[in-house]
N, C-alpha and C positions, 0 to 999 in steps of 0.2 A: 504494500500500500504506500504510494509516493504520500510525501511528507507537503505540507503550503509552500516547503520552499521549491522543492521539484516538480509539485503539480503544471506549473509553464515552464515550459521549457526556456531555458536562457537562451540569449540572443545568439546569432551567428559571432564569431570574433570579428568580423568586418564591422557588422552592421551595431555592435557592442564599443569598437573603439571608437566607429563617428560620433556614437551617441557621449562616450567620457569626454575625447579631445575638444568638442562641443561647450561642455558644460565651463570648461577653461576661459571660455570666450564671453560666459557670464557674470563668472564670479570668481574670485580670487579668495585669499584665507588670509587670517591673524596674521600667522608666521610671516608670511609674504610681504602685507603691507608691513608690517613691523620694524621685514629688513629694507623696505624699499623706505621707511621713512629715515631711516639710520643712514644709507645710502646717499639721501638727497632729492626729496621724493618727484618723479616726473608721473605727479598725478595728483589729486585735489581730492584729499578726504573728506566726506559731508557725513557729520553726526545730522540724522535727520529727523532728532527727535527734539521735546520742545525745549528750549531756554530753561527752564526749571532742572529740568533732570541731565540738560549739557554741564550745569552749572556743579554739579552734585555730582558726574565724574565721567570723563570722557576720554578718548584715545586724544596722548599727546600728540598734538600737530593737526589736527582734527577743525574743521570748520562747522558752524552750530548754524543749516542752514532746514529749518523744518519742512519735509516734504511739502507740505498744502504752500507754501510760499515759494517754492521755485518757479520763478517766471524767467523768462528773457529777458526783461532788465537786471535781475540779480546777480545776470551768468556774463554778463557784458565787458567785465573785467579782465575774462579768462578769454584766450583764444578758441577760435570753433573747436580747432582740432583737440582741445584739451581733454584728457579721459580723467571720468570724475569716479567716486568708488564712493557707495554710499553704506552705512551701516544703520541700527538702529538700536534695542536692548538686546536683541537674541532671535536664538529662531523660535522663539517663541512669540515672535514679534513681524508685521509684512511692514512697516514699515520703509525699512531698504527698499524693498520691490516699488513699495507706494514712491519712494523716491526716484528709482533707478526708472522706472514707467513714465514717470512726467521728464526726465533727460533725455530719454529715449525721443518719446513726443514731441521735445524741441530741439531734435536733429542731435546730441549730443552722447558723445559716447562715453558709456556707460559701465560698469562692472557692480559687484554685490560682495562687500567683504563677511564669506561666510559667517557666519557663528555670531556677530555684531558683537557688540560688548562681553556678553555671556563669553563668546571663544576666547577676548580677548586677557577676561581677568581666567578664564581657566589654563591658556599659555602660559600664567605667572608675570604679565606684562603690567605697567604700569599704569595709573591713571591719573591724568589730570584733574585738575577742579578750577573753577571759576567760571565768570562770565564770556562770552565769544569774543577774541578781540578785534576791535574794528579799524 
C-alpha cells in the first residue's frame, strides 16, 4: 500500500529541475541576502510590514516600505532596473508576496526573501531597531 508521499508519483528529473531552478528566480533566502548585505548589497531590501513592528526589529540594512504604499513615486529614486527583495514577519505571513505583487505590477523586478524575519532570527542573524531612516 503506497504511503501520501508515493501515492503521485514525483516528477520527471527534467520537468523536477525546471520546476527548482525556477523557484531561484522568485525568491532568495536569509543566508543569501545576509551575505549579499555584508558584500555590498546590489539590491534594495523592503521590510514591508508596518512602521510599528519595522521599529520593534528589522533586518539590518532593510528599508520600512509597507506593501499597501508602494506606488511609483516611492520607487522613483531607484533605477528601473533595480531588483528589490521584499520580506515581511515569516511564512506565516503573504505579506512579501503582497509586496513582491504590486513591484511586479509596476514593471519592477522582484525577488521574496524566504523565511522573512522568522528565517532571519532563526539563522542566528541580527536585528535592528528603530524608526526607517529617511
Amino acid at each position: 500500500m503506497p504511503t501520501e508521499v508515493t501515492a503521485v508519483p514525483a516528477a520527471p528529473p527534467a520537468l523536477a529541475e525546471a520546476h527548482f531552478a525556477a523557484e531561484f528566480t522568485f525568491e532568495t533566502d536569509c543566508w543569501d541576502v545576509h551575505e549579499g548585505l555584508q558584500a555590498g548589497a546590489d539590491f534594495v531590501l523592503l521590510d514591508v510590514r508596518s512602521p510599528a513592528m519595522y521599529a520593534k526589529g528589522h533586518v539590518p540594512g532593510a528599508l520600512n516600505l509597507p506593501h499597501g504604499k508602494l506606488v511609483q513615486g516611492k520607487l522613483a529614486q531607484w533605477p528601473a532596473n533595480t531588483l528589490f527583495v521584499t520580506y515581511c514577519a515569516g511564512p506565516h505571513c503573504n505579506g512579501a508576496a503582497r509586496g513582491a505583487l504590486r513591484l511586479a505590477r509596476l514593471g519592477r523586478p522582484v525577488k521574496i526573501m524566504a523565511g522573512g524575519l522568522t528565517g532571519w532570527i532563526d539563522e542566528g542573524f541580527a536585528l535592528a531597531t528603530g524608526e526607517n531612516p529617511d
